[in-house]
PDB file of N, CA, C and O in Angstrom:
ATOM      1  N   UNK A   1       6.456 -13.933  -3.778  1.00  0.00           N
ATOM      2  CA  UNK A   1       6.324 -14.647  -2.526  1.00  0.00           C
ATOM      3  C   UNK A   1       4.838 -14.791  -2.225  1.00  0.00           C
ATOM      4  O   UNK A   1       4.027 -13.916  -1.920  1.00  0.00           O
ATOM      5  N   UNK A   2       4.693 -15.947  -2.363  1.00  0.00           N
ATOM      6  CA  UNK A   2       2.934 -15.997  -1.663  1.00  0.00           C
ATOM      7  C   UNK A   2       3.286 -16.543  -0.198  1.00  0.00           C
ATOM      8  O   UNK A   2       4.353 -17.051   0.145  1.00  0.00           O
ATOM      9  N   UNK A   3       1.840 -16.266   0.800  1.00  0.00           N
ATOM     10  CA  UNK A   3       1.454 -16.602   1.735  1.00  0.00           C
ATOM     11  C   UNK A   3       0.711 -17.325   2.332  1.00  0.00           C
ATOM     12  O   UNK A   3      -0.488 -17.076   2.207  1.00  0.00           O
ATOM     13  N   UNK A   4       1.039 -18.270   3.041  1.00  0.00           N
ATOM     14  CA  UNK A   4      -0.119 -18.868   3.550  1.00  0.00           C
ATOM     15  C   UNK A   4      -1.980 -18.396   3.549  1.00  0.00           C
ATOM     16  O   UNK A   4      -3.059 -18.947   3.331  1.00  0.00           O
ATOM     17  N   UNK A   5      -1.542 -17.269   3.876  1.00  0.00           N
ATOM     18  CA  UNK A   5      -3.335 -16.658   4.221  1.00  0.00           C
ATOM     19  C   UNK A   5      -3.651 -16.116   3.285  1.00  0.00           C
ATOM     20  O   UNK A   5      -4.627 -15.376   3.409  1.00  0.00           O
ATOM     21  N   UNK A   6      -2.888 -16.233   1.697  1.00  0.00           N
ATOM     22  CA  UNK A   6      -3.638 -15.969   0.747  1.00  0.00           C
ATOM     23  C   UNK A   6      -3.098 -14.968  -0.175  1.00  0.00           C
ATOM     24  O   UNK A   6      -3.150 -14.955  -1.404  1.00  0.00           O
ATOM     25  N   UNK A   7      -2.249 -13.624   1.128  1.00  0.00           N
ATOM     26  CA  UNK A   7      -1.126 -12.609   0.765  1.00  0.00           C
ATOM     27  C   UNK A   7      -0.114 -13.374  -0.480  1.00  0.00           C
ATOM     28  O   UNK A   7       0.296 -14.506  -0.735  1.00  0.00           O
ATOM     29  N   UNK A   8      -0.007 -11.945  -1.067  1.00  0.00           N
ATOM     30  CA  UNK A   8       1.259 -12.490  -1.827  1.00  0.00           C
ATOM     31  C   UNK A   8       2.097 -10.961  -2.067  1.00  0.00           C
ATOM     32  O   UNK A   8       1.558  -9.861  -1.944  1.00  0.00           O
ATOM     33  N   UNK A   9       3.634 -11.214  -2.461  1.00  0.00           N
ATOM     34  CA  UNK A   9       4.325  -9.945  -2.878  1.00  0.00           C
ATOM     35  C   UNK A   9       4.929 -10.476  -3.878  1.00  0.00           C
ATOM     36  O   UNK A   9       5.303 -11.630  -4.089  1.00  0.00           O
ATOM     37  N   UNK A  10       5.006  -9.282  -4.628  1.00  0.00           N
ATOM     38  CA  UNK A  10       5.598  -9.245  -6.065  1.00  0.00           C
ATOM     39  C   UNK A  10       6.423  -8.144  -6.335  1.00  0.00           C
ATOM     40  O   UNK A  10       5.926  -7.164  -6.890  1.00  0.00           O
ATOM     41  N   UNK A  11       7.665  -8.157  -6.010  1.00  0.00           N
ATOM     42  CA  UNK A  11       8.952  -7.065  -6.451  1.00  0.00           C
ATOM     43  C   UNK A  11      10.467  -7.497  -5.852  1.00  0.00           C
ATOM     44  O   UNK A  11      10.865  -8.654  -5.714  1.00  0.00           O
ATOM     45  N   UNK A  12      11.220  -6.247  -5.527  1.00  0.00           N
ATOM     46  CA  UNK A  12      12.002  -6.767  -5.233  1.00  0.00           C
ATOM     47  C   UNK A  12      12.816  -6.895  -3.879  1.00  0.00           C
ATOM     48  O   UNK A  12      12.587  -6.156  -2.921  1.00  0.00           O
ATOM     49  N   UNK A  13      13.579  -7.680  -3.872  1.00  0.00           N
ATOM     50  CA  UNK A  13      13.964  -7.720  -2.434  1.00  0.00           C
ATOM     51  C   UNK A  13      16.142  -7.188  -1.913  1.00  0.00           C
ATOM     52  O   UNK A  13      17.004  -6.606  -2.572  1.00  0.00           O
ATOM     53  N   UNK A  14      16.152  -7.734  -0.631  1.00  0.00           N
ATOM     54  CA  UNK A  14      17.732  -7.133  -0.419  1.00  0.00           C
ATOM     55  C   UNK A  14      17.436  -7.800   0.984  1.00  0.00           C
ATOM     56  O   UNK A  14      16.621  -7.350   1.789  1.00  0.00           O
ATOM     57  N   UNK A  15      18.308  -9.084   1.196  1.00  0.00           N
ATOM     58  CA  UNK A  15      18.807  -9.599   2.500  1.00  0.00           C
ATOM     59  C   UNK A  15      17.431 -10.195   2.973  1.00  0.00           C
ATOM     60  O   UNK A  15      17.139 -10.140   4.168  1.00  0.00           O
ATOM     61  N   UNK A  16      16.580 -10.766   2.052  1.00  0.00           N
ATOM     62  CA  UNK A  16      15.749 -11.580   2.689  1.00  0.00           C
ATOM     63  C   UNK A  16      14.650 -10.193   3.024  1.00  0.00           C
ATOM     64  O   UNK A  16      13.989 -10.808   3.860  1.00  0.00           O
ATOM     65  N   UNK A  17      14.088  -9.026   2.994  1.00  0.00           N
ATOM     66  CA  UNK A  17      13.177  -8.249   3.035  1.00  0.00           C
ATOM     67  C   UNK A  17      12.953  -7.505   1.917  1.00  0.00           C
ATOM     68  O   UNK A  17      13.629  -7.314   0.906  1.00  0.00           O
ATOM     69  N   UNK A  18      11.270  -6.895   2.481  1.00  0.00           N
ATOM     70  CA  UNK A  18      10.996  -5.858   0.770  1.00  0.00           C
ATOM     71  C   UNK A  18      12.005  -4.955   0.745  1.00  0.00           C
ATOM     72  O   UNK A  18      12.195  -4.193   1.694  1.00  0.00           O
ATOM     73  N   UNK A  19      12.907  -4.953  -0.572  1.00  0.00           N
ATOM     74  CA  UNK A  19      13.417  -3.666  -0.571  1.00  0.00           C
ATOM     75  C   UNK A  19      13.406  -2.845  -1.770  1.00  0.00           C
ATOM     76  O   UNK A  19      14.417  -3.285  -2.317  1.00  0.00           O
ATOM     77  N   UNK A  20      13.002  -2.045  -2.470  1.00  0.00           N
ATOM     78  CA  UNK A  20      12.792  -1.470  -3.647  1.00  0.00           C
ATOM     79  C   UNK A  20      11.588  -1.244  -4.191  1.00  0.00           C
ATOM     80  O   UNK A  20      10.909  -0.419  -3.579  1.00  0.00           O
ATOM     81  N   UNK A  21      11.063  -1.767  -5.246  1.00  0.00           N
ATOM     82  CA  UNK A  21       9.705  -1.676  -5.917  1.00  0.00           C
ATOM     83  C   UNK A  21       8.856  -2.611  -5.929  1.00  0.00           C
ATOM     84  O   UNK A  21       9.314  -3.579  -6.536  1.00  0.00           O
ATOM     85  N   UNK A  22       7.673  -2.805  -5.484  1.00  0.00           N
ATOM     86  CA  UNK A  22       7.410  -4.023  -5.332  1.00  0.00           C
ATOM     87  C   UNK A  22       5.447  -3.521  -5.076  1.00  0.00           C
ATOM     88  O   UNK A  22       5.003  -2.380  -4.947  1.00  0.00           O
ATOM     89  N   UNK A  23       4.554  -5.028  -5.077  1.00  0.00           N
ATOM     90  CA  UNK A  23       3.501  -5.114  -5.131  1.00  0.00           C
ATOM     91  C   UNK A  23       2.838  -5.797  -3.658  1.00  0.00           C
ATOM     92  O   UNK A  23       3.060  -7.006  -3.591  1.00  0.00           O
ATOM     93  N   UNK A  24       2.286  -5.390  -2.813  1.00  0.00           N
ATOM     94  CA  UNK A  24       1.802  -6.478  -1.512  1.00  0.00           C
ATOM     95  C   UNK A  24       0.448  -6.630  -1.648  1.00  0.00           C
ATOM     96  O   UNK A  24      -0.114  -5.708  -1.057  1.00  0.00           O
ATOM     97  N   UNK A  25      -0.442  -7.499  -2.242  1.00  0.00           N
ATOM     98  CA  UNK A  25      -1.502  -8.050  -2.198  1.00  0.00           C
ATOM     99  C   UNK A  25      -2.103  -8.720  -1.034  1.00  0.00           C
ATOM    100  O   UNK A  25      -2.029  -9.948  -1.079  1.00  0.00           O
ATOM    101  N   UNK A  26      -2.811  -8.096   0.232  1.00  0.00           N
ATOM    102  CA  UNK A  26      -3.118  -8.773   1.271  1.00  0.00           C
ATOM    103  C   UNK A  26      -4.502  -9.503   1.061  1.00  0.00           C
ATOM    104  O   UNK A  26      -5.255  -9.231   0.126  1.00  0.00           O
ATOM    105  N   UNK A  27      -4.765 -10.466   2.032  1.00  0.00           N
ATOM    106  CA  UNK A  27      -5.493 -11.517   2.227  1.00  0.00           C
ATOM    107  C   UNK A  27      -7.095 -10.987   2.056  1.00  0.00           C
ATOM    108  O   UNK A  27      -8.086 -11.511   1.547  1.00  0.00           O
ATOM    109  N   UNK A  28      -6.824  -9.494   2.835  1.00  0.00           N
ATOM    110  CA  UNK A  28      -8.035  -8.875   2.534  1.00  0.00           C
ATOM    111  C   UNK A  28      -8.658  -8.320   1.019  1.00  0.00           C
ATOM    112  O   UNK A  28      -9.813  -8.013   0.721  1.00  0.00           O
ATOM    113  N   UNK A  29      -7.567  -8.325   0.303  1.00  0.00           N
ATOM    114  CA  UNK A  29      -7.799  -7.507  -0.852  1.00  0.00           C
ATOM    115  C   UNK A  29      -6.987  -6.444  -1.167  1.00  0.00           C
ATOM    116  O   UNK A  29      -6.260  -6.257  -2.143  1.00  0.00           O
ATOM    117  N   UNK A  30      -7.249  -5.681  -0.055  1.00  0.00           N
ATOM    118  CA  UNK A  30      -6.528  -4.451   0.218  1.00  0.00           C
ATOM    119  C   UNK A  30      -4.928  -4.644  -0.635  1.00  0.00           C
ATOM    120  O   UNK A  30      -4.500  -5.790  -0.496  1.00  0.00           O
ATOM    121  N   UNK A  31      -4.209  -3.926  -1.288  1.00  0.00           N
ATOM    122  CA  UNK A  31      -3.340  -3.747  -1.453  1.00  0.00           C
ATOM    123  C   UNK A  31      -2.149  -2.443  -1.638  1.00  0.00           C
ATOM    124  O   UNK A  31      -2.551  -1.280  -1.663  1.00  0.00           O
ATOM    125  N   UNK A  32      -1.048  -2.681  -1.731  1.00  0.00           N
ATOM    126  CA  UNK A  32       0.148  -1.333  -1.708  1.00  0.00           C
ATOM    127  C   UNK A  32       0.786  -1.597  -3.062  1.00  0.00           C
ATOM    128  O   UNK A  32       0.988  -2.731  -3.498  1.00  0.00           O
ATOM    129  N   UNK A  33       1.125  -0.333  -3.774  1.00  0.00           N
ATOM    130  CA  UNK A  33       1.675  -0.673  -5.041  1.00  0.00           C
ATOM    131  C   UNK A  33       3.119   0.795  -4.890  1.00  0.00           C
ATOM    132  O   UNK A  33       2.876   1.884  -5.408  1.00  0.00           O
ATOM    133  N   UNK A  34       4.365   0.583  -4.214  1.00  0.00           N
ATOM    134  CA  UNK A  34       5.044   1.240  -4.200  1.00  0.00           C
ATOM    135  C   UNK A  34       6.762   1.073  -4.089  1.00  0.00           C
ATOM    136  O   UNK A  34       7.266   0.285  -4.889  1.00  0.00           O
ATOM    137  N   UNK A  35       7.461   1.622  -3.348  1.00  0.00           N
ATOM    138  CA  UNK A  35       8.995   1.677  -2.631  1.00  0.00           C
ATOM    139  C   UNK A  35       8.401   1.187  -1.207  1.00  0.00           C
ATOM    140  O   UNK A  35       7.445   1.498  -0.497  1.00  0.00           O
ATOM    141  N   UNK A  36       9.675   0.077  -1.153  1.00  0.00           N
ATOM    142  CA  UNK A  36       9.875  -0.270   0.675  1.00  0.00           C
ATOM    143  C   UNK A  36      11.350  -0.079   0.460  1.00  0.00           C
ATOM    144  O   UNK A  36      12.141   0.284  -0.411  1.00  0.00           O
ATOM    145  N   UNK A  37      11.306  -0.636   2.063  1.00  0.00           N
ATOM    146  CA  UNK A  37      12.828  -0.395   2.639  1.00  0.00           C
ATOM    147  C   UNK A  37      12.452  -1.023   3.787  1.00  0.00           C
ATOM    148  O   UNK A  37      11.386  -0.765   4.346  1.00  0.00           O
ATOM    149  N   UNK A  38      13.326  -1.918   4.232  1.00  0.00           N
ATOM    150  CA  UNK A  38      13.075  -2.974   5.346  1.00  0.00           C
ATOM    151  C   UNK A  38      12.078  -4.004   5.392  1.00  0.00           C
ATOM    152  O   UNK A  38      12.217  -4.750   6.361  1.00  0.00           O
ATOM    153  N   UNK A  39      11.189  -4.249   4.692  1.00  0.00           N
ATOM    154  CA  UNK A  39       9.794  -4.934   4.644  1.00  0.00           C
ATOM    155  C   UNK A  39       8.637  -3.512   5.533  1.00  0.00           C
ATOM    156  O   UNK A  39       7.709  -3.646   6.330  1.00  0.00           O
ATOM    157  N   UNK A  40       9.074  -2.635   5.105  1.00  0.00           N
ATOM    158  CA  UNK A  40       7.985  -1.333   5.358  1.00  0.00           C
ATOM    159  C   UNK A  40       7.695  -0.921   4.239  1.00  0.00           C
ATOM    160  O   UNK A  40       8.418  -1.180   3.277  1.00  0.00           O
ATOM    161  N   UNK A  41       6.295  -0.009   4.097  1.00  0.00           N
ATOM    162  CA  UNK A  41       6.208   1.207   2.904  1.00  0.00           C
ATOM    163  C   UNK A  41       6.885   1.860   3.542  1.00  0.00           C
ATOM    164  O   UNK A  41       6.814   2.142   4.738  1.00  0.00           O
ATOM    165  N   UNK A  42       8.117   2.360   2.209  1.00  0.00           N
ATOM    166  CA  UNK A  42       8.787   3.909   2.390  1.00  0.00           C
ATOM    167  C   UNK A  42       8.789   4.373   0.931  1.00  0.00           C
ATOM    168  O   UNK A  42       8.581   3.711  -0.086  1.00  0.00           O
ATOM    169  N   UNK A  43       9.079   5.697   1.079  1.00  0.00           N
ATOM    170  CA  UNK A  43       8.877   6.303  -0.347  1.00  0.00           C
ATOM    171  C   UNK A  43       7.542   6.636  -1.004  1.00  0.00           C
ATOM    172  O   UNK A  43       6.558   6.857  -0.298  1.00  0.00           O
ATOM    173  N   UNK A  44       7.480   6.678  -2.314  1.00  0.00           N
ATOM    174  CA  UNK A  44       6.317   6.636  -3.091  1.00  0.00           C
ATOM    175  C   UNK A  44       5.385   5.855  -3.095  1.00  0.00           C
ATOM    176  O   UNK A  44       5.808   4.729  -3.355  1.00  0.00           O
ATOM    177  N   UNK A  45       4.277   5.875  -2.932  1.00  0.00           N
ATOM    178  CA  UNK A  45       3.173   4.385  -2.915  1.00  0.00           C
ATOM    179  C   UNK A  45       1.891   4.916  -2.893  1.00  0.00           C
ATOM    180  O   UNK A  45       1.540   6.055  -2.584  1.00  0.00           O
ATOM    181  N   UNK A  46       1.026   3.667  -3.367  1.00  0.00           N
ATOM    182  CA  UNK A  46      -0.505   4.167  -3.152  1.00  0.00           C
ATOM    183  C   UNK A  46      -0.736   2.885  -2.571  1.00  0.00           C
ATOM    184  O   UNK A  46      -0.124   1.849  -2.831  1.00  0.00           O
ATOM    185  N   UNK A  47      -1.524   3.018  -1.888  1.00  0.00           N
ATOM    186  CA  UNK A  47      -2.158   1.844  -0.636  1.00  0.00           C
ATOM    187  C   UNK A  47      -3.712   1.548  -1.326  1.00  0.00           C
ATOM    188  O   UNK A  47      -4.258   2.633  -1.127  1.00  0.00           O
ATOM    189  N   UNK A  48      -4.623   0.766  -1.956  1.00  0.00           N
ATOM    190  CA  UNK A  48      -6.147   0.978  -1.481  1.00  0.00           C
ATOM    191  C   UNK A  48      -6.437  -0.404  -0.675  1.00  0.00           C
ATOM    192  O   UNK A  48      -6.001  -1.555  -0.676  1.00  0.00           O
ATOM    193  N   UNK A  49      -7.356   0.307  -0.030  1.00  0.00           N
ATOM    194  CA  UNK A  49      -8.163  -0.318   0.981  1.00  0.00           C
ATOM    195  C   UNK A  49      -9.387  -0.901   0.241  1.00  0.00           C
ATOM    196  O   UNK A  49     -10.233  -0.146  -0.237  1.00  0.00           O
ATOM    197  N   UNK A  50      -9.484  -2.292   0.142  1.00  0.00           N
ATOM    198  CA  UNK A  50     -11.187  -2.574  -0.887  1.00  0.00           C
ATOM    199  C   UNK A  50     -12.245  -2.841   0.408  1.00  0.00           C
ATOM    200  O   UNK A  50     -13.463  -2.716   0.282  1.00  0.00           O
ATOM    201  N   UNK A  51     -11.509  -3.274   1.816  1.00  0.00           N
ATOM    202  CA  UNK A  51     -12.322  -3.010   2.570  1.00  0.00           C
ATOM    203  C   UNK A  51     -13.043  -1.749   3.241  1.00  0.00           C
ATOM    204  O   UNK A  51     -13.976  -1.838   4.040  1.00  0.00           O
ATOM    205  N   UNK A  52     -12.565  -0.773   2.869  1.00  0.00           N
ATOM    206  CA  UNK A  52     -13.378   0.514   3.441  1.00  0.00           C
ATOM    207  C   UNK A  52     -13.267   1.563   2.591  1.00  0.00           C
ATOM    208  O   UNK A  52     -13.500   2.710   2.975  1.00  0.00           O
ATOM    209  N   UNK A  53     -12.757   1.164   0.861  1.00  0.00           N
ATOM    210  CA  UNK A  53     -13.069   2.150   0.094  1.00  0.00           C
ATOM    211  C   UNK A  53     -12.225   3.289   0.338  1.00  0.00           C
ATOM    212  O   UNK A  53     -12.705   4.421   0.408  1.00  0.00           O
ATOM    213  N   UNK A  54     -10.996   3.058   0.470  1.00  0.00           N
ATOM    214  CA  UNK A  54     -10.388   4.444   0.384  1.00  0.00           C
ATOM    215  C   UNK A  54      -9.067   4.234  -0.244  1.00  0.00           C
ATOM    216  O   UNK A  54      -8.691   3.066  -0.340  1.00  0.00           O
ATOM    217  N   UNK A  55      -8.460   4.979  -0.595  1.00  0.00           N
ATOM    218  CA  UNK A  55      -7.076   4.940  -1.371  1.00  0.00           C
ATOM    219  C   UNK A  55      -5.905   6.236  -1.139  1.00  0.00           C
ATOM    220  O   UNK A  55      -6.307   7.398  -1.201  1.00  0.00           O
ATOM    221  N   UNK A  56      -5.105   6.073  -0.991  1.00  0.00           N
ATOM    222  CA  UNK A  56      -3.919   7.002  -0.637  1.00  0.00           C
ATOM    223  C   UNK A  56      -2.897   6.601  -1.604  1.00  0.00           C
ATOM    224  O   UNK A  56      -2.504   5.452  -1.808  1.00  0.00           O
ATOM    225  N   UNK A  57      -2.435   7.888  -2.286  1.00  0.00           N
ATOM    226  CA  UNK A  57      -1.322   8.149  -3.286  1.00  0.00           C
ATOM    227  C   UNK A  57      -0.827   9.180  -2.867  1.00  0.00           C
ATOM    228  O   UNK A  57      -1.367  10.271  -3.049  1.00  0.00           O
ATOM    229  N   UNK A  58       0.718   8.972  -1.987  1.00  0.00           N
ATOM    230  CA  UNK A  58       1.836   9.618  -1.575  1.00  0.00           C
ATOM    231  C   UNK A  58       2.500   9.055  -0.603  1.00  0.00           C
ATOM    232  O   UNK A  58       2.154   7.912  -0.306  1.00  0.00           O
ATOM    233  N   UNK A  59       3.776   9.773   0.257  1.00  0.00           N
ATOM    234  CA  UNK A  59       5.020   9.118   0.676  1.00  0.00           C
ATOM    235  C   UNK A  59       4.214   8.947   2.079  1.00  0.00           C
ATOM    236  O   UNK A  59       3.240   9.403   2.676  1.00  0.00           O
ATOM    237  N   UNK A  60       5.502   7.767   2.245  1.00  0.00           N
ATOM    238  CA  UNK A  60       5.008   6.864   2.997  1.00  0.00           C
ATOM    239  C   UNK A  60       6.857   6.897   4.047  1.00  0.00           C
ATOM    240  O   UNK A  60       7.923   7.197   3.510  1.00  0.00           O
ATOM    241  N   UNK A  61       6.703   6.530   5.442  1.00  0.00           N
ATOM    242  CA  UNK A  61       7.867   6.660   6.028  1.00  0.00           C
ATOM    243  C   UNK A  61       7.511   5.254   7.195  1.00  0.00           C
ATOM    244  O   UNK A  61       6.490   5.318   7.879  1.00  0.00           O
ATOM    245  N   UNK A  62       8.104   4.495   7.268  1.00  0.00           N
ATOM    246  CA  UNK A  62       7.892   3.421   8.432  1.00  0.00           C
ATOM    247  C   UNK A  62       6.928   2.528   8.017  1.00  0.00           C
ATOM    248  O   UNK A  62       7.038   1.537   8.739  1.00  0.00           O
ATOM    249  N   UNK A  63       6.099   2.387   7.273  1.00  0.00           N
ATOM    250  CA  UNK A  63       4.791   2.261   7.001  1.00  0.00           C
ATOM    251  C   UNK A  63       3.818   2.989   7.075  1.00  0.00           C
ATOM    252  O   UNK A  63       2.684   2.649   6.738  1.00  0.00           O
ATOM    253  N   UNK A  64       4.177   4.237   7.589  1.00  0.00           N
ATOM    254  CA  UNK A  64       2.820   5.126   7.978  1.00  0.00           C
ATOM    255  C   UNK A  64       2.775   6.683   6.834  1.00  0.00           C
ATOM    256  O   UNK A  64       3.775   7.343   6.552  1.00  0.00           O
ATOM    257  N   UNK A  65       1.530   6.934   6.403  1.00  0.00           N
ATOM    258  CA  UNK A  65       1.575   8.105   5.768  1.00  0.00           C
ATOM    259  C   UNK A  65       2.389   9.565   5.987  1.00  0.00           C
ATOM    260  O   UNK A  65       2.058  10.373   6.855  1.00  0.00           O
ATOM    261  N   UNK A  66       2.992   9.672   5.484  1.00  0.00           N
ATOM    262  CA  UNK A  66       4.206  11.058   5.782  1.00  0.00           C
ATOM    263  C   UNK A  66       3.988  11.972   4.645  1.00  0.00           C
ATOM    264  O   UNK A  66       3.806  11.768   3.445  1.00  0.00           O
ATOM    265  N   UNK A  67       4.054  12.961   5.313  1.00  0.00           N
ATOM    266  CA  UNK A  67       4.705  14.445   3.821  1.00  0.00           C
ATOM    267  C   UNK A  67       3.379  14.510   3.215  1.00  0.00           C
ATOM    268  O   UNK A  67       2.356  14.388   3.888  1.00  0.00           O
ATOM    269  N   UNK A  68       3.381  14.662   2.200  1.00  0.00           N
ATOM    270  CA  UNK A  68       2.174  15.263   0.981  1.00  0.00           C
ATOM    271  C   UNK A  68       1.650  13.469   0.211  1.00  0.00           C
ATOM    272  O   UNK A  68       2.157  12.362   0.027  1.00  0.00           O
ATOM    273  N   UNK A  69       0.600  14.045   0.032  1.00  0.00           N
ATOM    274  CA  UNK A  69      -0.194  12.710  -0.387  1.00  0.00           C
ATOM    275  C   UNK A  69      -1.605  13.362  -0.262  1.00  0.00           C
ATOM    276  O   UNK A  69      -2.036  14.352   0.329  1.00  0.00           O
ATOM    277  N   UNK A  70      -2.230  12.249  -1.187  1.00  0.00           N
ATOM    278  CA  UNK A  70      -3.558  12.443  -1.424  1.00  0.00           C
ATOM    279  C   UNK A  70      -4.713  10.855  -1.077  1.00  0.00           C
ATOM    280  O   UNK A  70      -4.865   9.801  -1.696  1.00  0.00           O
ATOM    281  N   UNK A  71      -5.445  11.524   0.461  1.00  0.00           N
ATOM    282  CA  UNK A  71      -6.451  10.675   0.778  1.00  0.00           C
ATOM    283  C   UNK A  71      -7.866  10.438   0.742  1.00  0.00           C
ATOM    284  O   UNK A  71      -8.558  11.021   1.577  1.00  0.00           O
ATOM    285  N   UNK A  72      -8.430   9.637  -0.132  1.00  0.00           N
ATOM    286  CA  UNK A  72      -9.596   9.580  -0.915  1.00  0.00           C
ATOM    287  C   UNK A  72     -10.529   8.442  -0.232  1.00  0.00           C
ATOM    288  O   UNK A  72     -10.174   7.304   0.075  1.00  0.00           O
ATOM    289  N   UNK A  73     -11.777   9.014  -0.074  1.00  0.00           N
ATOM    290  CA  UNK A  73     -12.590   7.814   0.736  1.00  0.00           C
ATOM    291  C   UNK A  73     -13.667   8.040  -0.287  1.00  0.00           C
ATOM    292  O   UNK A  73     -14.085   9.139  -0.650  1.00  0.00           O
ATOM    293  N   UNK A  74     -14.075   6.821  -0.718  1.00  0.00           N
ATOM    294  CA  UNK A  74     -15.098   6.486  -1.336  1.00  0.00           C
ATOM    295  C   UNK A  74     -16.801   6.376  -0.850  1.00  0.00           C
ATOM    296  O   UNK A  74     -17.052   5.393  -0.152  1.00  0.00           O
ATOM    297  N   UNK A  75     -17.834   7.201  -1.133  1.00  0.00           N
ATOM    298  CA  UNK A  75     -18.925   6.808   0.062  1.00  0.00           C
ATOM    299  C   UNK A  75     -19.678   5.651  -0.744  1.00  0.00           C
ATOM    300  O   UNK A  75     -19.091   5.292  -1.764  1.00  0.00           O
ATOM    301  N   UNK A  76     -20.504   5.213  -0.543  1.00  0.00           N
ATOM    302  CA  UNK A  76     -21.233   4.311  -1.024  1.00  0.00           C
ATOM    303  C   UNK A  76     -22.239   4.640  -2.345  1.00  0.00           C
ATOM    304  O   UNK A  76     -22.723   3.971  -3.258  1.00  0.00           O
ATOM    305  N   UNK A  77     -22.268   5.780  -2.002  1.00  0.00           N
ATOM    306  CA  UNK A  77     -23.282   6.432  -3.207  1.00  0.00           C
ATOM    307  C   UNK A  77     -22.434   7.137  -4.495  1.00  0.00           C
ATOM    308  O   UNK A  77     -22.907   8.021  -5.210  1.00  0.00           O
ATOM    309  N   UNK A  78     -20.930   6.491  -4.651  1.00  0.00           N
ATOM    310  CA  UNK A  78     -19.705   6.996  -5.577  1.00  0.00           C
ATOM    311  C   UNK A  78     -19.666   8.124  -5.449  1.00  0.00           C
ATOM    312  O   UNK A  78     -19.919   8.400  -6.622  1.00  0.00           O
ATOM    313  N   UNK A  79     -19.499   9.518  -4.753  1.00  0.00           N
ATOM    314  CA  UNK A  79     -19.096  10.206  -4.443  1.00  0.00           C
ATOM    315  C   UNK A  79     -17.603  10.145  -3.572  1.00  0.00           C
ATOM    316  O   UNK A  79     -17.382   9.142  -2.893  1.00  0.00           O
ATOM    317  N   UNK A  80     -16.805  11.026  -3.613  1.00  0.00           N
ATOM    318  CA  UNK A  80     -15.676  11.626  -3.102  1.00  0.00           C
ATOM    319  C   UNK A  80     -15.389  12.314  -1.990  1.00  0.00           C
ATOM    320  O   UNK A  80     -15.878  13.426  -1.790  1.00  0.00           O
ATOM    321  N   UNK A  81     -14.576  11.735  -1.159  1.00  0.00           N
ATOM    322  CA  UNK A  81     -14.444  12.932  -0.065  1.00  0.00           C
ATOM    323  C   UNK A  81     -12.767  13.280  -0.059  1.00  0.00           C
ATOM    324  O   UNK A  81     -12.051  12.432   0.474  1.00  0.00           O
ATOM    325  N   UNK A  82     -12.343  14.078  -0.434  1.00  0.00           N
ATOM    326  CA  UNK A  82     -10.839  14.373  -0.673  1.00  0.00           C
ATOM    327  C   UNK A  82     -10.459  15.061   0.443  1.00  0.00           C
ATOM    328  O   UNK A  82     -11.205  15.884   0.973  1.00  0.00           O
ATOM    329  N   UNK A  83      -9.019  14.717   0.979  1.00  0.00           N
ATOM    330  CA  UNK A  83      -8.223  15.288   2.493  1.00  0.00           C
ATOM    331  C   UNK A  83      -7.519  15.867   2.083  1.00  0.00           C
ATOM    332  O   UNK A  83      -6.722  16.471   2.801  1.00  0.00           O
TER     333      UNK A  83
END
């Protein structure tokens, strides 16, 4: 499915929303490579952000980070800051 503003998704779906495994490439760059359920992240996923350099690999509930996961911010000088 591409988007007008540039977004596109790539996986699969159930009743017209994301549902299963799938790819969301936003307009910004930024993208999610995981499990939805409803057109949300749920489940397993890693999110990165190319606008602010950070990346998250773990579960995800509503769209929002849940449970155990690992959050990584990138500084400018390639160093690591791990949560």
């Amino acid at each position: 499915m591409k988007y007008k503003n540039g977004a596109y998704y790539q996986g699969e779906w159930k009743l017209g929303m994301k549902n299963g495994r799938g790819t969301m490439v936003y307009a910004s760059g930024n993208f999610y490579d995981g499990e939805w359920k409803d057109n949300k992240r749920n489940g397993e996923g890693m999110m990165m952000w190319k606008t602010t350099q950070e990346k998250y690999t773990g579960h995800w509930d509503d769209g929002f980070q849940s449970g155990f996961g690992t959050h990584i911010w990138l500084e400018s000088s390639g160093e690591n800051k791990l949560l």
